[in-house]
C-alpha positions in Angstrom: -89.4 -40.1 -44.0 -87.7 -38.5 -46.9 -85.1 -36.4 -47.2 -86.5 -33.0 -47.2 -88.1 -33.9 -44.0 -85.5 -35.1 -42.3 -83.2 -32.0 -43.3 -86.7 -29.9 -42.2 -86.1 -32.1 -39.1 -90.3 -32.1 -39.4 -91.8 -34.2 -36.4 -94.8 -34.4 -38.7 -95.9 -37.4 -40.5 -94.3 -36.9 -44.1 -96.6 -36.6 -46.8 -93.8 -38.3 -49.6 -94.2 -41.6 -50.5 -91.2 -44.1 -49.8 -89.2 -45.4 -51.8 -88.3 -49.0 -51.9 -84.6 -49.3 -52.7 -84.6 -53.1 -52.5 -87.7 -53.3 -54.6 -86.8 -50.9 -57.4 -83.3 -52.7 -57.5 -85.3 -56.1 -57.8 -87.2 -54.7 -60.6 -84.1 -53.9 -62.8 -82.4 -56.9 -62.0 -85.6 -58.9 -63.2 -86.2 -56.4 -66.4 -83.4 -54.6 -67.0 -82.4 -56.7 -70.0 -85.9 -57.1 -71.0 -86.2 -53.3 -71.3 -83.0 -52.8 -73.1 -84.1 -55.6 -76.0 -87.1 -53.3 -76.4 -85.2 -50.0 -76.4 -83.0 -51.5 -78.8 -85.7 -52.2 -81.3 -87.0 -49.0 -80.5 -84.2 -47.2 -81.6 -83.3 -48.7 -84.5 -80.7 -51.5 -82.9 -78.7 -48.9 -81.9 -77.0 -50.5 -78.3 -75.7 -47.2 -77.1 -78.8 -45.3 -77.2 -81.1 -47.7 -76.3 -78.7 -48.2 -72.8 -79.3 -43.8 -72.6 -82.9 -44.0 -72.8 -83.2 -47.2 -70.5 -81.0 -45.3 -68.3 -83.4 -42.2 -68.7 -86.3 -44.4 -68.1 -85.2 -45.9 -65.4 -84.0 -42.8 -63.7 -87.4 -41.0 -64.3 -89.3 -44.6 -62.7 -87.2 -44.0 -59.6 -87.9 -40.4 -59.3 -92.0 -41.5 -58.8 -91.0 -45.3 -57.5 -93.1 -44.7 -54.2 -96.3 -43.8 -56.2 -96.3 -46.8 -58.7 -99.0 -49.3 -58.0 -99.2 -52.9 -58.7 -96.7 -53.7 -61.7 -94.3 -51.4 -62.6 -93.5 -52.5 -66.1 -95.9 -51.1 -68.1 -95.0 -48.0 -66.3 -91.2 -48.0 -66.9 -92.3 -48.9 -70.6 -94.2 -45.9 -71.3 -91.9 -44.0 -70.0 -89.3 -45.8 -72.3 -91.7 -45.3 -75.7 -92.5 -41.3 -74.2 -88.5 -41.1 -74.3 -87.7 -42.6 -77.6 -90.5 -40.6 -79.1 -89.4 -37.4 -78.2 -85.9 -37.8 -79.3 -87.0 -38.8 -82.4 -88.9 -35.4 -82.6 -85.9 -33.6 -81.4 -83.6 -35.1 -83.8 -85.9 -35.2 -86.4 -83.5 -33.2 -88.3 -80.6 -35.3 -88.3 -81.5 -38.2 -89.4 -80.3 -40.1 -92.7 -80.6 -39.3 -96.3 -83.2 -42.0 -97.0 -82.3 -44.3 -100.6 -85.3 -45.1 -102.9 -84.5 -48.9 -102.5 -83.0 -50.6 -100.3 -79.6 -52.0 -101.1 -79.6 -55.2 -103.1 -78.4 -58.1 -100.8 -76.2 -60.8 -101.6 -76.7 -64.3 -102.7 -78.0 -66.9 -100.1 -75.5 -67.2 -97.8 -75.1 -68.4 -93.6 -74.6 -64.7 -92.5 -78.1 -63.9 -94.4 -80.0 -63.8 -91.0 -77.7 -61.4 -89.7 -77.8 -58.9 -93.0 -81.8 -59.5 -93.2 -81.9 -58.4 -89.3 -79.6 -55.6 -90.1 -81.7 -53.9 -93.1 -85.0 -54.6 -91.5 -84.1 -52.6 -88.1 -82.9 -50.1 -91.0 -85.9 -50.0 -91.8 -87.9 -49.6 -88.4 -85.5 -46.4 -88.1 -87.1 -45.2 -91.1 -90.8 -45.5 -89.8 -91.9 -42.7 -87.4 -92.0 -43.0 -83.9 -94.8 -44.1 -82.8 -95.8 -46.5 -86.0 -91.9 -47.8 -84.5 -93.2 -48.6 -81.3 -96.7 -50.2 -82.1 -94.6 -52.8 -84.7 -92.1 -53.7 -81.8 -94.7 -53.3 -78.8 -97.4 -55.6 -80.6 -95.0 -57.8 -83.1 -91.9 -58.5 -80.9 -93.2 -57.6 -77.5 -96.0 -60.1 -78.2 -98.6 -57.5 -76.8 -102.6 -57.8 -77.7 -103.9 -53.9 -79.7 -105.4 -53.4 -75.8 -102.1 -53.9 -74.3 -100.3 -51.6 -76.5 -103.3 -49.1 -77.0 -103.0 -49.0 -72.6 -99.0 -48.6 -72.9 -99.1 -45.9 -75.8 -102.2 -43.7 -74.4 -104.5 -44.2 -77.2 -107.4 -46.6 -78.7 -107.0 -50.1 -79.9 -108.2 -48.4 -83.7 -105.3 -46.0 -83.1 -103.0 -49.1 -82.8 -104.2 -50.8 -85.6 -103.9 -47.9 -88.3 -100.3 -47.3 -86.9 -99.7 -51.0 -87.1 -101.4 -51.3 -90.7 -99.7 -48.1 -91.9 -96.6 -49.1 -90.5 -96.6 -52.5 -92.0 -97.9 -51.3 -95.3 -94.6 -48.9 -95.4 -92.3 -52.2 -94.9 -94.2 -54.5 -97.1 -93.3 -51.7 -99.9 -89.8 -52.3 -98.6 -90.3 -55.3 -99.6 -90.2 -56.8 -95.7 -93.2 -58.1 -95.2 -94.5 -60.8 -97.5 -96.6 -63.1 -95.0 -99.9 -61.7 -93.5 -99.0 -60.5 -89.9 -102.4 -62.2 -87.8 -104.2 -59.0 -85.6 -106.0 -60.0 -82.3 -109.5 -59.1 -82.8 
């Protein structure tokens, strides 16, 4: 029963699905970090607002827990990319003056991993939304163009022009020199 029926105090069968506590618990114990890694690409490596929008996520995912069929990841996930894209069109405004070139980077050195990761998740912040989430969905996530196209709500050509367009914007960055293999 939920809880507007038992305030109602309705000897009718309740019409609301239940909600599993246990198994929505389960679910962020399992994924929980596995989310936030993905909301941290998606936003750019930024750690605080990646933990507000997996908190978001997660908060709209237990609002409809009793509805969600089979596995609720790609579920929790859209929700996720359908959060981080609408901030980005709300804050649209306030983002960085963008440079012409990236910065120049030092000499080979053992913390070049770390500056390399830095500049490129620079650059993802710099790509729209949704080209954002197509690079980390297919290219970090490890997801085929299907799996994506399912997750994002749109066609497998869709992903590959956001993915090619996307890709073509960081190779003139100067990012990507190796040819990134497409599932056909």
């Amino acid at each position: 029963m939920c809880g507007r029926c038992e305030a109602e105090r309705s000897t009718d069968e309740c019409d609301q699905p239940v909600k599993d506590d246990h198994a929505f618990e389960d679910f962020v114990v399992a994924r929980g970090s596995a989310l936030l890694r993905t909301a941290t690409l998606l936003c750019a490596g930024s750690r605080h607002d990646a933990e507000d929008v997996v908190q978001t996520a997660l908060e709209r995912a237990y609002r409809h827990w009793g509805q969600v069929d089979g596995d609720p990841e790609p579920y929790v996930r859209r929700i996720l990319v359908n959060i981080i894209i609408s901030r980005a069109r709300r804050w649209k405004v306030l983002r960085e003056v963008h440079m012409s070139q990236p910065p120049e980077l030092a000499v080979s050195s053992a913390d070049d991993g770390v500056v390399l990761r830095h500049v490129l998740i620079r650059e993802l912040h710099r790509l729209p939304p949704r080209q954002r989430a197509v690079l980390v969905l297919r290219y970090w996530e490890d997801l085929s163009e299907i799996e994506t196209a399912a997750l994002l709500g749109c066609s497998a050509g869709t992903v590959k022009s956001q993915a090619s367009k996307a890709l073509a914007r960081l190779r003139k960055a100067g990012f990507v020199t190796v040819g990134v293999h497409n599932e056909h």
